[in-house]
N, C-alpha and C positions, 0 to 999 in steps of 0.2 A: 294701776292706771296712771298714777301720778309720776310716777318712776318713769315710765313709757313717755308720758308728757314731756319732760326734761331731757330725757337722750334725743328725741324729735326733734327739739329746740336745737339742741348743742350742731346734733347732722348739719340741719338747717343753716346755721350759723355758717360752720366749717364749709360746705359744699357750696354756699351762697358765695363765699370768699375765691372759693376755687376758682367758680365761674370766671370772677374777676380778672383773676390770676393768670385766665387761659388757657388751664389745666385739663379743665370739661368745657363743652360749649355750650351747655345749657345748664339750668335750673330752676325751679321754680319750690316757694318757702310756701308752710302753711301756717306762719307768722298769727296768732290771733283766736286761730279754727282749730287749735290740740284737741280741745276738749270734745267738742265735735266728730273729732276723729276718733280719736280712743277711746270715749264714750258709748257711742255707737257699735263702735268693734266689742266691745267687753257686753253689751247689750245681747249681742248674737253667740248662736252655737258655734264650736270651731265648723262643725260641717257643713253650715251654712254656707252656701255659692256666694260669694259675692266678684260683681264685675264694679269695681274702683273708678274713679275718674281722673283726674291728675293731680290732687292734692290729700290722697288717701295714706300719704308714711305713716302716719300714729294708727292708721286700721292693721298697716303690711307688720310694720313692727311688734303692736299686741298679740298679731298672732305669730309672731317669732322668726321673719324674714330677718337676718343678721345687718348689721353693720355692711360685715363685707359681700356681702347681697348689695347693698345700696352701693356702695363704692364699684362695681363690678358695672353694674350694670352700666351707672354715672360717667365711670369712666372706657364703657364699649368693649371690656372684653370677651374672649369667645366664649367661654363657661357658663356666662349669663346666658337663659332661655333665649334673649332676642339675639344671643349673636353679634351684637352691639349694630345690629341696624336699626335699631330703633332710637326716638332721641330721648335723651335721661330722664329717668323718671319716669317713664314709662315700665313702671316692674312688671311683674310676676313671677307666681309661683304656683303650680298647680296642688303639690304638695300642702299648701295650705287653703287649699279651693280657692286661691284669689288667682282669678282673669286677668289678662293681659291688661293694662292701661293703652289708652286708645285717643289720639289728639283728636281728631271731631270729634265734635260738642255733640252728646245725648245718642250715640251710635247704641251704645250700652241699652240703653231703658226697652226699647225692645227686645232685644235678647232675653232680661230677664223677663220679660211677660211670658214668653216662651216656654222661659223651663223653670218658672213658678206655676207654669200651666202643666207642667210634668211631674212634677213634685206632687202636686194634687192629685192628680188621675193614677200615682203610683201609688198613693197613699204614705209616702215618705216623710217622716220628721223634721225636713229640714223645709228651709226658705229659699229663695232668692231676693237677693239685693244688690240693686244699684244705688251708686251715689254719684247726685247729679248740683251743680251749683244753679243758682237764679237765671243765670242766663242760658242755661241749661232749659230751664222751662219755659224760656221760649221758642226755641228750637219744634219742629211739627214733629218729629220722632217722640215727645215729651206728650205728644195729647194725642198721640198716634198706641205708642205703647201703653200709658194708663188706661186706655178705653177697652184697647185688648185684654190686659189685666182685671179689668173692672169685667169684663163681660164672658169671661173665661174664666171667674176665679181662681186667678192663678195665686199661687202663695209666692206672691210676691211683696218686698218693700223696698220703697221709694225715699231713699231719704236724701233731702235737699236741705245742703248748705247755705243757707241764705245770707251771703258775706255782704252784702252791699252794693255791688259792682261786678259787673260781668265787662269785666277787663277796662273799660273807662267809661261804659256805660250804669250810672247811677239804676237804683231799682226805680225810682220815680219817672226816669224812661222806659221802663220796659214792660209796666203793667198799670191800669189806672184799678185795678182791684184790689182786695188786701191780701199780698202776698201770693202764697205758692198754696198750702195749707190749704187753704178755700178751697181750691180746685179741685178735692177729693169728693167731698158731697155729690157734686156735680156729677160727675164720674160715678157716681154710687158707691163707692168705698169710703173705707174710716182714714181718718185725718186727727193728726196730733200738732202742734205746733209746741217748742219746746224752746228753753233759752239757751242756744249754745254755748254759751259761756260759761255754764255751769256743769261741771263733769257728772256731778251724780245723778242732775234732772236727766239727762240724754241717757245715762245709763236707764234711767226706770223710764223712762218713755219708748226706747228703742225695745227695752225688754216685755215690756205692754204691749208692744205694735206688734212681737215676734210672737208673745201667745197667742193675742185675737187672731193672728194668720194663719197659725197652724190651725188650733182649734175650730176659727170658724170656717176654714179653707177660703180664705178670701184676702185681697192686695190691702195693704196699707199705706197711707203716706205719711213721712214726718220731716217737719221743716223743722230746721234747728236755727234760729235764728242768732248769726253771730256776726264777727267785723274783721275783712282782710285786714289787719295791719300793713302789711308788703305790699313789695312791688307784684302786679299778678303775676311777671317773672321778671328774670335776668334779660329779656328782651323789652321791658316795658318803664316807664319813669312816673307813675304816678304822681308827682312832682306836678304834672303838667296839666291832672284834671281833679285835681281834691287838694284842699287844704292842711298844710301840718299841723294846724290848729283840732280839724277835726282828729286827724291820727294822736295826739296828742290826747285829745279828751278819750280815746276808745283804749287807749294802751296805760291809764291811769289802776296803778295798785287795787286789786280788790274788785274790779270790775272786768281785765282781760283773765282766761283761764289760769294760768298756772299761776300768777299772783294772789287768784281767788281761791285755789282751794288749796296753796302753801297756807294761807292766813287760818283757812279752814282745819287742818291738819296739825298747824304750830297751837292753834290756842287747846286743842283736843290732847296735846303735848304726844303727837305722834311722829311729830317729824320736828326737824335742827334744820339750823343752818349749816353746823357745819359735815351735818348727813347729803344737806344738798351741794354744798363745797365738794365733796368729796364723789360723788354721784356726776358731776357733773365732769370734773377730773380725770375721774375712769374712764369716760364718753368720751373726752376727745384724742385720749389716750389708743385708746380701741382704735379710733377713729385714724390716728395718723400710721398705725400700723394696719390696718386694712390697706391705706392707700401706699404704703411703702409696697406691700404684698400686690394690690391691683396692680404697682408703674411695671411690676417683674413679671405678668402676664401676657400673652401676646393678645395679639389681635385675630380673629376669626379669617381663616381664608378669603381668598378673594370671590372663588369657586362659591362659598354660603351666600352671596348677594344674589345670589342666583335660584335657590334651592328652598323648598319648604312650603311653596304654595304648589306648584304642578306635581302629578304623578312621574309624570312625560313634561318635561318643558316641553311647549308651542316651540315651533321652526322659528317666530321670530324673538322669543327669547333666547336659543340659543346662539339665533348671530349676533346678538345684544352681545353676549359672551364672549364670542367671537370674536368680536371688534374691540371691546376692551382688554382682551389679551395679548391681539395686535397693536393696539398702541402702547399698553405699558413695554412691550419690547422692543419697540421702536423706541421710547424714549426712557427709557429705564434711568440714564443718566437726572431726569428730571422728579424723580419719584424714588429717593433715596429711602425716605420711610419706609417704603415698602419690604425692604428687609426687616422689619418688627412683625410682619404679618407672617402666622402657620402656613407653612406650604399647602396647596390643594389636592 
């Protein structure tokens, strides 16, 4: 889990730099939240369903989505499931029962009420889970799907990152109650509230939340409370609504994750420094050679923007089609890239 922690970071780091660079056009860090992540994931069965939200790398990673999975995707080419129409960071892989990532907020949480509610009536061993942030919960899909959940005994779990901020909105805006956690009772299901920052509480909280689910055929929820260190992406300046003073006290040694449980590990003499020099090294190694292999990729035909939701494209999709194959031949001169993209 901890090893997973540090290649997350290193990603993070390198792909955050990308963005910069103009490389990819997006990203977004889970700077703060590793533990949370991988915790959680190591918590669950591999065949656990779970539908991610957009800051789930350390869940996609523990369960073995590669390096050049995240580069692939990141950087849009066609091999990746979405085809690169989708924008980065957005994974999946079905192969490791993780759901597509999905940019509206809380689309997820009912889905899984659904087929936590399927899991039960088939009498199946596994769960369903979503992961949803603070601002997440307050979206109506978030007390539209728990209620489902709640009243359906679906085996379903609910675990929310409670990072602080839902993108420049403080929590002390978006609820005068305590937290997310509470809201379970209410709803009639079991509720954990956990500290995310610490990898091994999340592990045995999440692993607690997954027996009472199966066992008792009924939803869970668990709030991991922890702290974005980042920007909430490559599109946002945090700068402009929190203080470096606060990030400064939440990123101090021994209190954000990987800090805290390297201390926990060095004094148990299970881990070096220079195991994590070294660990760290291979990661961005890996990492620059994914993306030499992703720039030698092409790009998905023109024809796939088109394809994968109809059986029959509609007539007006296909003059959509239609019209953009007319102009790029009419101006071809203007759309030089387009010689990097697979034929159709």
């Amino acid at each position: 889990m901890f090893k997973t922690m540090l290649r997350v970071s290193v990603v993070d780091q390198i792909l955050n730099s990308l963005q910069r660079q103009g490389r990819i056009s997006f990203y977004m860090t889970g700077v703060g939240e590793e533990a949370a992540q991988v915790g959680s994931a190591a918590g669950l069965e591999p065949h656990d369903v779970v539908w991610p939200q957009y800051r789930e790398l350390g869940c996609f990673m523990y369960r073995g989505f590669t390096i050049q999975q995240v580069v692939d995707q990141c950087m849009s080419r066609k091999d990746e499931p979405g085809k690169g129409r989708q924008m980065p960071v957005h994974y999946c892989d079905s192969k490791l029962s993780m759901q597509a990532v999905t940019s509206p907020l809380a689309t997820q949480i009912p889905q899984v009420a659904g087929a936590g509610y399927a899991f039960r009536t088939s009498k199946e061993n596994r769960v369903a889970v979503a992961y949803c942030g603070d601002g997440s919960a307050s979206e109506g899909d978030f007390a539209v799907g728990l209620n489902f959940a709640a009243t359906l005994k679906a085996q379903a779990i609910f675990l929310c990152r409670n990072n602080g901020w839902a993108i420049s909105t403080d929590v002390r805006e978006q609820y005068c109650g305590d937290g997310v956690a509470v809201r379970g009772p209410a709803y009639g299901m079991s509720a954990l509230r956990v500290d995310g920052n610490d990898l091994a509480a999340v592990y045995s909280a999440v692993k607690m939340a997954r027996d009472h689910c199966v066992q008792a055929g009924e939803p869970v929820i668990v709030e991991m409370m922890t702290y974005r260190r980042g920007h909430h992406s490559t599109s946002d300046d945090a700068t402009r609504y929190r203080q470096g003073q606060e990030v400064a006290s939440m990123s101090r040694s021994g209190l954000e994750p990987i800090s805290r449980m390297r201390l926990l590990l060095q004094d148990a003499g299970f881990w070096t420094e220079e195991e994590e020099t070294s660990l760290r090294d291979a990661t961005r190694e890996e990492i620059m050679t994914a993306l030499k292999t992703a720039e030698g990729k092409k790009f998905a035909a023109i024809a796939d923007m088109f394809q994968d939701v109809w059986a029959t494209p509609p007539p007006n999709l296909q003059q959509q089609q239609a019209e953009l194959e007319q102009h790029i031949d009419r101006h071809r001169d203007k759309y030089p890239s387009l010689a990097q993209f697979a034929s159709s």
